[in-house]
C-alpha positions as CSV (number, residue, x, y, z in Angstrom):
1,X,44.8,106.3,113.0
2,X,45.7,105.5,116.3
3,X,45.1,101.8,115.4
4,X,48.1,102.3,112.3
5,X,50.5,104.1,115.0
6,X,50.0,101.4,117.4
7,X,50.8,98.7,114.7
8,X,54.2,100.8,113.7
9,X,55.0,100.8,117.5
10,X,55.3,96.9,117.7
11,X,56.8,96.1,114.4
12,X,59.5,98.9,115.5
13,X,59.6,97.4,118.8
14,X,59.9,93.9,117.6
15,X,62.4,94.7,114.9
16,X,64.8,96.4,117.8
17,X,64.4,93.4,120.2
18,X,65.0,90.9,117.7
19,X,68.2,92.8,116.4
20,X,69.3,92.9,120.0
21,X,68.9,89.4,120.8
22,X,70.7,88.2,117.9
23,X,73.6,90.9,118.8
24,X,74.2,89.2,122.2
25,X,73.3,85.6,120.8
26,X,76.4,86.5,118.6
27,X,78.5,87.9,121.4
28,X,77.9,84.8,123.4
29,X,78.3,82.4,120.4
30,X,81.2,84.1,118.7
31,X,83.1,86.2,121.4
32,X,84.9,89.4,120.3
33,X,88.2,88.2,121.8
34,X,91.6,89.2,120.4
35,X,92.9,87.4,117.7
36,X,96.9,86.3,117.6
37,X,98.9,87.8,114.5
38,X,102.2,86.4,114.2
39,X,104.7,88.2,111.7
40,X,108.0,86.1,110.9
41,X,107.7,84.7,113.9
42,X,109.0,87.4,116.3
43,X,106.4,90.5,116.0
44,X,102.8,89.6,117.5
45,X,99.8,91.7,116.2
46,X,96.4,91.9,118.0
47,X,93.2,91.7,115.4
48,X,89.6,91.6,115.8
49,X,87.5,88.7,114.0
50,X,86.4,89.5,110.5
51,X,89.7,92.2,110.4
52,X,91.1,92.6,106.9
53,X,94.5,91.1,106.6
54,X,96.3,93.8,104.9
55,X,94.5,96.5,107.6
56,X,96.0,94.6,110.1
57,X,99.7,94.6,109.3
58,X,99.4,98.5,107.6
59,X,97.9,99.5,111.2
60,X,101.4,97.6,112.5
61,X,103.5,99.5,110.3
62,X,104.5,96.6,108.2
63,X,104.3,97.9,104.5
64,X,103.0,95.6,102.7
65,X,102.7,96.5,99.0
66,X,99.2,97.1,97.2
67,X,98.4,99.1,94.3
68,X,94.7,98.4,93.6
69,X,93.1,99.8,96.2
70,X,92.1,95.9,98.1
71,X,90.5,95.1,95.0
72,X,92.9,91.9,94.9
73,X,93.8,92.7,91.1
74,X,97.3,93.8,91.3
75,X,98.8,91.2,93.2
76,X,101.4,92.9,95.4
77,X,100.1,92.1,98.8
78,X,101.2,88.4,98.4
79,X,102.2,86.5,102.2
80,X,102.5,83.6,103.2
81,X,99.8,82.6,105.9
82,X,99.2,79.5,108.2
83,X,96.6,78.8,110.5
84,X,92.9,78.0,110.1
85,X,92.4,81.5,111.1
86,X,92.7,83.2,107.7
87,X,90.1,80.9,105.8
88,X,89.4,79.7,102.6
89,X,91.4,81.7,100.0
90,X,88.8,83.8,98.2
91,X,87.8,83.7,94.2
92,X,89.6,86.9,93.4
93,X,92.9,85.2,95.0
94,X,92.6,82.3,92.6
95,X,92.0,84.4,89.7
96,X,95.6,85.5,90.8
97,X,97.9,83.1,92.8
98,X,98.7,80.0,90.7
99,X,98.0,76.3,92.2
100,X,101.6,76.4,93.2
101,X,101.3,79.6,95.3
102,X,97.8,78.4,97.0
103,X,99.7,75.0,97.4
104,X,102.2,77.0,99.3
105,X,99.5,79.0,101.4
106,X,100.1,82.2,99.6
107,X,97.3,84.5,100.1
108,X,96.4,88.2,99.5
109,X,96.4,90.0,102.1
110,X,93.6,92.8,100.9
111,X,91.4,89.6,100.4
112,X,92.1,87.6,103.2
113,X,89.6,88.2,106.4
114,X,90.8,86.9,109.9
115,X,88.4,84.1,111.8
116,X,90.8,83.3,114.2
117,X,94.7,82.8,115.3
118,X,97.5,82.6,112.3
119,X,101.0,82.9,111.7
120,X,102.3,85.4,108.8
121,X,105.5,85.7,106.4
122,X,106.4,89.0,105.0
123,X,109.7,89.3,103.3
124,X,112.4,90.3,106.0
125,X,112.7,94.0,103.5
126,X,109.2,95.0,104.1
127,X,109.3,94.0,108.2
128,X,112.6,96.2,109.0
129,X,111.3,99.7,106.6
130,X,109.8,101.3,109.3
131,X,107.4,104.3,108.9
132,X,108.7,105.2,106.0
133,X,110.7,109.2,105.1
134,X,109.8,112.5,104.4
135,X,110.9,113.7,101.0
136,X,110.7,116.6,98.8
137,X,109.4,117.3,95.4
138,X,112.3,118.4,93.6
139,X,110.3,118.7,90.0
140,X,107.4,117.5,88.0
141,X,106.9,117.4,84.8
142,X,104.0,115.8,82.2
143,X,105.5,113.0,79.7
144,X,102.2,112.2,78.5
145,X,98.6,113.6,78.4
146,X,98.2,111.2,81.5
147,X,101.4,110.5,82.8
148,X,103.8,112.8,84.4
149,X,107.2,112.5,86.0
150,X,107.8,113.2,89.6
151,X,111.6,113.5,91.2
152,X,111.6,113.6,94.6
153,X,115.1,114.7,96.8
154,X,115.3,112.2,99.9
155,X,116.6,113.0,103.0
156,X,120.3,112.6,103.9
157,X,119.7,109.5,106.3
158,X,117.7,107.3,103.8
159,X,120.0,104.7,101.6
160,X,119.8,106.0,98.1
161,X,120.7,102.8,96.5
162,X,117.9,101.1,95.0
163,X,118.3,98.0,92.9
164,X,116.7,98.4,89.7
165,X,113.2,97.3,89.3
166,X,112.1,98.4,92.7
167,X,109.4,100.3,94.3
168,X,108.4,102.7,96.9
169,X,105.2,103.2,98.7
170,X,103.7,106.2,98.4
171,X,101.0,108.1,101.1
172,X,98.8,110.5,99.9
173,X,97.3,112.7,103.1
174,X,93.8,113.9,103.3
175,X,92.6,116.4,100.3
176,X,90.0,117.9,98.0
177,X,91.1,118.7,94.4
178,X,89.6,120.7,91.2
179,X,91.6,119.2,88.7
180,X,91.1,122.8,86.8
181,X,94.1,123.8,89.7
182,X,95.8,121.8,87.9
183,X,99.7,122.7,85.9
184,X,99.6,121.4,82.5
185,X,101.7,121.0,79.4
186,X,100.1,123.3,77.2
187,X,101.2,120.1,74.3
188,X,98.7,118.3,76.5
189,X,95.9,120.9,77.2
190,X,93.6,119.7,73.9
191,X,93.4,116.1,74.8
192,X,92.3,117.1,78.6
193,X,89.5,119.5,77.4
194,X,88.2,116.9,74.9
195,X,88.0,114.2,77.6
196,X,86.8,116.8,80.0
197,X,89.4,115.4,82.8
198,X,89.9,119.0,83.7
199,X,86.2,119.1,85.3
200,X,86.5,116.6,87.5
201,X,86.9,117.2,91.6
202,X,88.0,114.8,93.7
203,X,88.2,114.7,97.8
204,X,89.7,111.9,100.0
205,X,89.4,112.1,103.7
206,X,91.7,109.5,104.9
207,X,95.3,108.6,104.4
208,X,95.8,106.1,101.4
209,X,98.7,104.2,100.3
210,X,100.1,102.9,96.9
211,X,103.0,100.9,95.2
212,X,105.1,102.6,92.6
213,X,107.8,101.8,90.5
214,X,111.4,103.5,90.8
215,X,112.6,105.0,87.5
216,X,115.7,106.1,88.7
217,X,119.0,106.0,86.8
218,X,122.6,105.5,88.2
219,X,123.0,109.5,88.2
220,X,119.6,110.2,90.0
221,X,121.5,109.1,93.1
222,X,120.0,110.5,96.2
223,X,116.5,111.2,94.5
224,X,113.7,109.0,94.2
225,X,111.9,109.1,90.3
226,X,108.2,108.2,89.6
227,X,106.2,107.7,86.6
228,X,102.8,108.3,87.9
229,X,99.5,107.8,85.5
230,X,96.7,109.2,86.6
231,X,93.8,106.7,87.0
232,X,91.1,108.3,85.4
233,X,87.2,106.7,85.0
234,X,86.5,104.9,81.5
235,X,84.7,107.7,79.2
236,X,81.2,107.4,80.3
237,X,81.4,106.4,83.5
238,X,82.9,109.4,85.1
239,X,79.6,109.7,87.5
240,X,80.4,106.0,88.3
241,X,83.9,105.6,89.3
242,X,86.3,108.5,90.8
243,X,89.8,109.1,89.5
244,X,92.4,107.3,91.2
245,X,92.9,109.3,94.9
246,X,96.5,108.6,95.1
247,X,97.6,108.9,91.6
248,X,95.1,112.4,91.5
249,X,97.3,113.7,94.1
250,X,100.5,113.1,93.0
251,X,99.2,115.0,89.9
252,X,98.8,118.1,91.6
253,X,102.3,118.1,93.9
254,X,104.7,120.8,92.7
255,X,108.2,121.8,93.6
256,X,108.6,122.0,97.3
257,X,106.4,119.7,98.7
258,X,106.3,117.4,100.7
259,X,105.8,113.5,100.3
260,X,105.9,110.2,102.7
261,X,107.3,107.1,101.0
262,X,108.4,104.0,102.2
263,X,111.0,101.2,101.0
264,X,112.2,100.3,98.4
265,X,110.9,96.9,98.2
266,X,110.5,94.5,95.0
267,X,111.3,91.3,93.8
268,X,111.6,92.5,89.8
269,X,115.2,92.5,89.1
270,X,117.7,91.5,85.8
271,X,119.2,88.3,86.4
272,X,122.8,87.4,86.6
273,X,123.0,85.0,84.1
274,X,124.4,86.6,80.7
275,X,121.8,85.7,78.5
276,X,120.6,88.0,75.7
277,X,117.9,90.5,77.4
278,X,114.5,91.7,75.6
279,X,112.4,94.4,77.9
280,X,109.2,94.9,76.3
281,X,106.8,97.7,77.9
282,X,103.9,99.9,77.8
283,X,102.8,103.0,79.5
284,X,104.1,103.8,83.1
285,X,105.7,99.8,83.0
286,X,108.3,102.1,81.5
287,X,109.3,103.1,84.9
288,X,111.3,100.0,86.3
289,X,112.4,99.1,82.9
290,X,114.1,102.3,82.3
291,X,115.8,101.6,85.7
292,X,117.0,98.2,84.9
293,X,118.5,98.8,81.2
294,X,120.5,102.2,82.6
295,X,121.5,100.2,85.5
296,X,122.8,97.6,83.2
297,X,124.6,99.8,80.4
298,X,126.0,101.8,83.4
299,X,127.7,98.6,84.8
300,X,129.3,98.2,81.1
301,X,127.0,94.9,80.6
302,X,128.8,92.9,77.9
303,X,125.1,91.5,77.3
304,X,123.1,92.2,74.5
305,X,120.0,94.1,75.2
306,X,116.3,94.9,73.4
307,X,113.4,96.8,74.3
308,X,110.3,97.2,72.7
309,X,107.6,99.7,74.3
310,X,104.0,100.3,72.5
311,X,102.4,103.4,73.3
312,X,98.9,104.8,71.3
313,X,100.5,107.5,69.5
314,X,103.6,109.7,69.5
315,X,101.6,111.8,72.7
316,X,102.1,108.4,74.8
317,X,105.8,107.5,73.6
318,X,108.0,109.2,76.1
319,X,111.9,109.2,77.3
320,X,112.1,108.2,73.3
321,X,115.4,111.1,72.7
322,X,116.6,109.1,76.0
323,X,116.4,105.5,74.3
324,X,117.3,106.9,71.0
325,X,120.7,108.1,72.6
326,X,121.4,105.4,74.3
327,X,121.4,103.2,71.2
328,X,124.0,105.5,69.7
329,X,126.1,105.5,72.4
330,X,125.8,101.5,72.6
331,X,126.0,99.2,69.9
332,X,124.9,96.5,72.1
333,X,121.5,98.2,72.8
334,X,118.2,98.1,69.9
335,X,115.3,101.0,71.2
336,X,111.9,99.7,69.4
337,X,108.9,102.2,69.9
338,X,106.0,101.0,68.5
339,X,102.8,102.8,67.9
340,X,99.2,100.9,67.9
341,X,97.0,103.8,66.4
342,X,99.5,106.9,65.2
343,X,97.5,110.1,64.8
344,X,97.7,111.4,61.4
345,X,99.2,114.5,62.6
346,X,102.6,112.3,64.3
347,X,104.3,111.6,60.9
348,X,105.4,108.1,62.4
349,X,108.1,106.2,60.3
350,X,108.8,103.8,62.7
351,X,107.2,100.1,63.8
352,X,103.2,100.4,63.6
353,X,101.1,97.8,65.5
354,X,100.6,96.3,69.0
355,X,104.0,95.5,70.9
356,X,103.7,92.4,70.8
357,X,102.9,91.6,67.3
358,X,106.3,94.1,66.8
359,X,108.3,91.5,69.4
360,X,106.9,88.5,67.1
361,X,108.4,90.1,63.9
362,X,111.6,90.6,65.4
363,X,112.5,87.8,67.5
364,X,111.0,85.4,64.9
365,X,114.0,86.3,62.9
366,X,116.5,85.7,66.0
367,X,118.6,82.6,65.4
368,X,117.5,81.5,69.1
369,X,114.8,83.9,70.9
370,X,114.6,81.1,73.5
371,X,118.0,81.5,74.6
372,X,116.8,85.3,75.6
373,X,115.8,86.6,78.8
374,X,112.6,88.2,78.7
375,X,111.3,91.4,81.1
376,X,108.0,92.7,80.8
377,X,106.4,95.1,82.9
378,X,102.8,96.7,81.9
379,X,99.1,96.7,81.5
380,X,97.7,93.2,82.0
381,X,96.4,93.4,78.4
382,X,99.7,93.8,77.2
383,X,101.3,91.1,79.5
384,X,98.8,88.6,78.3
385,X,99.2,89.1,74.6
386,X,103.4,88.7,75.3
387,X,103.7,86.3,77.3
388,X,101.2,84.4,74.4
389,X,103.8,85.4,71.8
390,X,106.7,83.8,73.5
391,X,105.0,80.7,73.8
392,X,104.4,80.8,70.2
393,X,108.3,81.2,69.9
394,X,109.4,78.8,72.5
395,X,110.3,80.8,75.6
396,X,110.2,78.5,78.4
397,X,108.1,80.4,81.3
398,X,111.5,80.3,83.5
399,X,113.0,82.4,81.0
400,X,110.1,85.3,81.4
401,X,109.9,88.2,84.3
402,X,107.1,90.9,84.3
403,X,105.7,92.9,86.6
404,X,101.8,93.7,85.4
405,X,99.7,96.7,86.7
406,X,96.7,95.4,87.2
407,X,95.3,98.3,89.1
């Protein structure tokens, strides 16, 4: 025995020496010096080696979008970087950024690990918003069984005029939630029992930031309006994967609260050219598309304009009696809802099918659908599956923006 507690000494032993060694071997080799962050070439950041780009700049205050968590999927955190010190770009970035974009040393910043000095551009909007404002939850309401509407009153001193299409990040503070808590839609209570989303708890113990899109109309001037969809786990994996911790929040804010956002930001805007506009959305890529078309019919746009939105069934179509007015007031606006999988109980009469086979039907019959302009904004399934239908009708890519939420 005291032969067995001998041998388990030295192993231990050797195991702690070795790991100490190779801890000052590194130290010596690879010294823990401060690293040189550059940001538009005035603001100098000091990082650690192996620090995560985005952690960097966030821990500067410079809010750089990112909706997926660092998972590299959704593509906001886009910069520009230069130096050796940010590496090789990484296989998730390549699976985003096109050849041009790498070409032009644009890199995510959630993927992007520093090894040494570099120099960083952010766009000048993103580098002057500051810390961001304190607003207030003016109402909530659920549009969907997973989606739900948040209006939030802004402070006197923050500039209320957004240009359509943009976003605001969001910061959700420390919490624990039993989605049970929760205030529903009693139109919406079946679906959440049969899914079983209402036993779910959820607890975050650090701050966490997200990118969402403005929905705001001309006449929500001075408020700030959210589509937010609640990230919930694929059914059978809820012991795998957690519900989304910013989106989970936001679900459980009422009237009165408070809320930190930051911006706007965004690079998704109409086009001043006066071409014929098609907007073709799904789920909570409603949002910024909602904000361009008012925007535009608000101006008095002599421009013709289209949108086609899919949605599941009639419990996933929402601001409908919004888009079906505004096509009576306008004659130069067409509202296309399309459901993929009506439930029997919706008594659907209108377009049946996936969005995008619905944009096919009707812009096969338009005497020049690549004259149009063409805004899509999304699930990445979706975007893929329309931007594959306007290649089969001849829409040049410079002809086609879309926003995709590939969180």
């Amino acid at each position: 025995m005291t032969e067995v507690v001998l041998g388990i000494a030295i192993i231990v032993a050797l195991v702690v020496g070795m790991s100490v060694g190779l801890l000052a071997l590194r130290r010596r080799l690879v010294p823990d010096t401060g690293l040189d962050v550059t940001v538009n070439d005035g603001l100098h950041l000091v990082a650690r080696r192996g620090d995560g780009l985005l952690s960097v700049l966030h821990g500067a205050g410079v809010a750089i979008p990112a909706a997926c968590g660092g998972s590299g999927t959704c593509g906001l955190c886009r910069v520009t970087v230069t130096g050796e010190g940010a590496g090789e770009p990484q296989a998730t970035e390549r699976g985003v950024l096109s050849p041009r974009e790498r070409r032009a040393h644009v890199r995510l910043a959630c993927q992007t690990r520093l090894r040494g000095d570099c120099a960083v551009e952010v766009p000048d909007d993103i580098l002057s918003a500051g810390g961001g404002v304190l607003g207030t939850v003016s109402s909530t309401r659920m549009l969907a069984p997973l989606i739900r509407e948040i209006v939030v009153e802004l402070p006197p001193e923050q500039p209320t005029e957004f240009r359509a299409g943009d976003f605001m990040q969001i910061t959700a503070p420390p919490y624990a939630l039993d989605f049970a808590t929760l205030d529903f839609d009693p139109a919406f209570s079946e679906a959440w029992e049969i899914a079983g989303w209402r036993r779910m708890r959820l607890a975050s113990v650090a701050e966490v930031t997200r990118a969402y899109s403005l929905a705001s109309r001309p006449e929500d001037s001075g408020h700030a309006v959210f589509n937010i969809r609640l990230a919930v786990p694929p059914a059978g994996r809820e012991h795998e994967l957690p519900p989304g911790l910013v989106s989970s929040w936001l679900f459980s804010l009422r009237a009165g609260d408070r809320i930190a956002l930051s911006g706007p930001f965004g690079e998704f805007h109409a086009q001043p050219t006066g071409r014929e506009m098609v907007f073709v959305g799904g789920g909570v890529g409603m949002a910024p598309l909602r904000a361009m078309i008012h925007q535009e019919l608000a101006q008095g746009t002599s421009r013709r304009i289209r949108y086609f939105f899919g949605a599941r069934s009639a419990a996933d179509l929402f601001y409908s009696d919004e888009f079906t007015a505004l096509a009576g007031r306008h004659d130069s606006f067409d509202w296309t809802p399309a459901l993929s999988d009506p439930a029997p109980g919706d008594r659907w009469g209108g377009a049946t099918g996936f969005v995008h086979e619905i944009l096919f039907a009707e812009m096969r019959a338009h005497p020049a659908p690549e004259e149009c302009e063409y805004y899509l904004c999304g699930p990445p399934a979706m975007i893929s599956a329309v931007l594959a239908t306007l290649d089969r009708l001849g829409v040049e890519p410079e002809a086609i923006f879309y926003d995709d939420f590939g969180a």
